[in-house]
N, C-alpha and C positions, 0 to 999 in steps of 0.2 A: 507829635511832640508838643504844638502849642496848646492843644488841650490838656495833655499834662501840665506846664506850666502854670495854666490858668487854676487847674486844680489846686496845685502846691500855693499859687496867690490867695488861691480862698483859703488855705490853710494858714497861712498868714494873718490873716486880717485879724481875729481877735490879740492873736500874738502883739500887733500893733498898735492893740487900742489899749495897752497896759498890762494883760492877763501874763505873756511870758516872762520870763529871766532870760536873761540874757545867754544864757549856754543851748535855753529851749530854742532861741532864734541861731545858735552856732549848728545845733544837729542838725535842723530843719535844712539849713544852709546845706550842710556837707552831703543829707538827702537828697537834696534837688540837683546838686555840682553831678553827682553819683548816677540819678538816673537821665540826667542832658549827656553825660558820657557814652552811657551804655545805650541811647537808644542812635547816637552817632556812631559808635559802634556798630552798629547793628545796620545801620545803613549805608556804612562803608561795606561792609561784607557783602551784604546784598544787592550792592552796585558794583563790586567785582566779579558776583557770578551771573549776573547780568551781561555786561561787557565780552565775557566768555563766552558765554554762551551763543550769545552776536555773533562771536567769534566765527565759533564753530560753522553757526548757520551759515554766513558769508563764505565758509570755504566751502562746506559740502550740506550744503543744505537738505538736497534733495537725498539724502544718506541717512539723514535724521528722522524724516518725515514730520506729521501734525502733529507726533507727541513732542517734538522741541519748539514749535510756535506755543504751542498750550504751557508749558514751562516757563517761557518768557514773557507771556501776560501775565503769567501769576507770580511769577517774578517782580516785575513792573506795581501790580497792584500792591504788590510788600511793601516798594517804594516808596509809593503814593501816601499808604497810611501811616508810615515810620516819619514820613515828614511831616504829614497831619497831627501825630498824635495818637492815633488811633492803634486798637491791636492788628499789626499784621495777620492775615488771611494764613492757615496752615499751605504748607508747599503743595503742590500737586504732587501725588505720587507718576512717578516716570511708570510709562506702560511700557508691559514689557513685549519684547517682539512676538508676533504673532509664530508659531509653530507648527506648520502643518504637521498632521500625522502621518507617520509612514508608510509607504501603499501596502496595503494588504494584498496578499499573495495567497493565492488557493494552492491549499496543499495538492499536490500533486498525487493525480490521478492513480489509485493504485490498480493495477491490471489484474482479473480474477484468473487466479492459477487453474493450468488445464484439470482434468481428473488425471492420475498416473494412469500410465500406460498399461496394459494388462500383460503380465510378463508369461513366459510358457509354461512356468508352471502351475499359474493362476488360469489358461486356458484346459494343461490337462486337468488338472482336477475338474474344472464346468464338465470337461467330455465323459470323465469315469463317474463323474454323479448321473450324468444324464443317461449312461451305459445301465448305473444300478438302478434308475428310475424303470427305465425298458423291461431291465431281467425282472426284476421284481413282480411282473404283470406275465412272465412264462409260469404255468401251472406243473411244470416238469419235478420229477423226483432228486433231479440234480442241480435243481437251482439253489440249493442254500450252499452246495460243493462251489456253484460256480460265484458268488456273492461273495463269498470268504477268501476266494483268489483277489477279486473287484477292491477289497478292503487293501488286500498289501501291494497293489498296483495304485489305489488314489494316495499312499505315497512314493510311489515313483522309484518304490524298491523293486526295479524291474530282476535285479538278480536272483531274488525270490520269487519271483511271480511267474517268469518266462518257460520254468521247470513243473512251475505247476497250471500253467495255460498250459502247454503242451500234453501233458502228462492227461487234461481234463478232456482237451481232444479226442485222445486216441480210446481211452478209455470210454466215452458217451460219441461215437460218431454219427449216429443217428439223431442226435438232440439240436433241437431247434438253434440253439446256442456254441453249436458246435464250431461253428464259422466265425462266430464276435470270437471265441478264446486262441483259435488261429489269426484273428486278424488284432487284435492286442498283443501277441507275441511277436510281431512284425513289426508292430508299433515299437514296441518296445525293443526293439533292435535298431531300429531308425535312429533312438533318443539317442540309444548305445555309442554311433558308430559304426553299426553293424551291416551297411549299406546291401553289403550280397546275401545277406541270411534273412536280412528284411525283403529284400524283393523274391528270394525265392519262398517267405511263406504266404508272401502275398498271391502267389501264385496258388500255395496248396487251396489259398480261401475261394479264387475265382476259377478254379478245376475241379475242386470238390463240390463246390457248395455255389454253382452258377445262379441257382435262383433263392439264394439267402439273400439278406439283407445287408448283407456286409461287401459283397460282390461289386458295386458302383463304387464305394468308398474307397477298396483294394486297390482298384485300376487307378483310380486317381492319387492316391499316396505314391502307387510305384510309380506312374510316370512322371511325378516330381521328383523322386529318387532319381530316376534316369535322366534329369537336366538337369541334376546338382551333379552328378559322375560324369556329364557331359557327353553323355549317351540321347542325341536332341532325333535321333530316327526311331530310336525305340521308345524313347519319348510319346512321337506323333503316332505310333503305331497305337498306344496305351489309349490315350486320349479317341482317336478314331473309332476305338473297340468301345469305348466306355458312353458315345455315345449313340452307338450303332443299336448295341445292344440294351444300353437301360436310358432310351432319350426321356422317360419322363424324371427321372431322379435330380436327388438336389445336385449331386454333381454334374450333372450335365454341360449345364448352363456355363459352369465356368472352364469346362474343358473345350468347346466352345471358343471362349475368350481366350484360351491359353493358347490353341493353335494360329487363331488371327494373328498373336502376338506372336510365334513362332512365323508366322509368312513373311514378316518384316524384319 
């Protein structure tokens, strides 16, 4: 403020030596009245939030932190200049609290789905493909008779098919394939329901046709049969036979396993 004043005195000094009127020395007056006002104003204001802010520090200082000491030195230095004269320093702007970010979180692990389960009728279709892979490779005159049964059994139209397996039997009993269309019509009794029509043609496959290729398979299908009917000695009888007489075949091994499991 005194350097203001000193200012507004050298504004004066011509005015003094002659050069104004007298109205020129009343405004000059009412300018100077005007800004000793305003910059006491200005420092009463600024020594009230000063005071306050003292305030605050004294009660919870440590609640404030270093952005309220930094406030009130440049508070202070307002002071300083507002009495000087000088222009006030601009405010410090207030920092604002720090914010940590929110913890990041890993999405959650997603677990890889099994493959579905192979249901039964996704197993017989593999066995009646792998049926018409086999026949396919008999050089016989009634192979394309017996493929065209093979078509309406890989769908699982056993009510059409078990009349004409049958029927293909009796008609070619000498053919290499004579036995797979007995041993598909047993199958197809099984699927049915048919428990006692299935074991009995299982039988015609393993009395007629002992050294076919379907004969290991027979015994073992019936002697599941006979521990689903809870027939567990003709069961073991089945199994016994199957691996007496075919021990190198794929069923072997597991009629084998099925009896251990039957001693327990």
């Amino acid at each position: 403020m005194t350097r203001r004043l000193r200012h507004w005195s050298l504004v004066l000094l011509p005015a003094l030596a002659g050069c104004a009127t007298h109205a020129d020395f009343v405004q000059q007056d009412r300018q100077l009245r005007a800004l000793v006002q305003e910059n006491r104003r200005q420092l009463e204001q600024v020594q009230r939030e000063v005071e306050r802010l003292r305030g605050d520090l004294e009660e919870g200082g440590h609640k404030h932190g270093p952005g309220g000491d930094d406030r009130l030195s440049a508070l202070e230095q307002r002071i300083a200049a507002l009495e000087h004269g000088g222009t006030p320093p601009p405010s410090a702007p207030e920092t604002p609290p720090a914010v940590s970010p929110p913890p990041t979180t890993p999405p959650p692990a997603v677990a890889a789905k099994p493959p579905p389960a192979a249901t039964e009728d996704d197993e017989w279709r593999r066995e009646i493909t792998r049926e018409q892979s086999a026949a396919g490779t008999v050089n016989v005159p009634e192979r394309a008779d017996y493929l065209a049964v093979l078509d309406v059994l890989a769908r699982k139209d056993c009510a059409r098919a078990v009349p004409q397996l049958n029927s293909f039997a009796t008609n070619h009993r000498d053919s290499p394939l004579a036995d797979n269309a007995l041993y598909w019509a047993a199958r197809c009794y099984a699927v049915t329901g048919k428990q006692n029509e299935a074991i009995s043609k299982f039988y015609d496959v393993t009395l007629k046709y002992p050294k076919g290729d379907r004969a290991a398979a027979a015994l073992w299908a019936q002697g599941n049969l006979f521990l689903e009917m809870g027939d567990t000695p003709d069961a073991r009888i089945n199994f016994s036979k199957l691996i007496r007489d075919y021990p190198t075949s794929d069923e072997a091994p597991r009629a084998r396993q099925k009896l251990m499991e039957l001693e327990h």
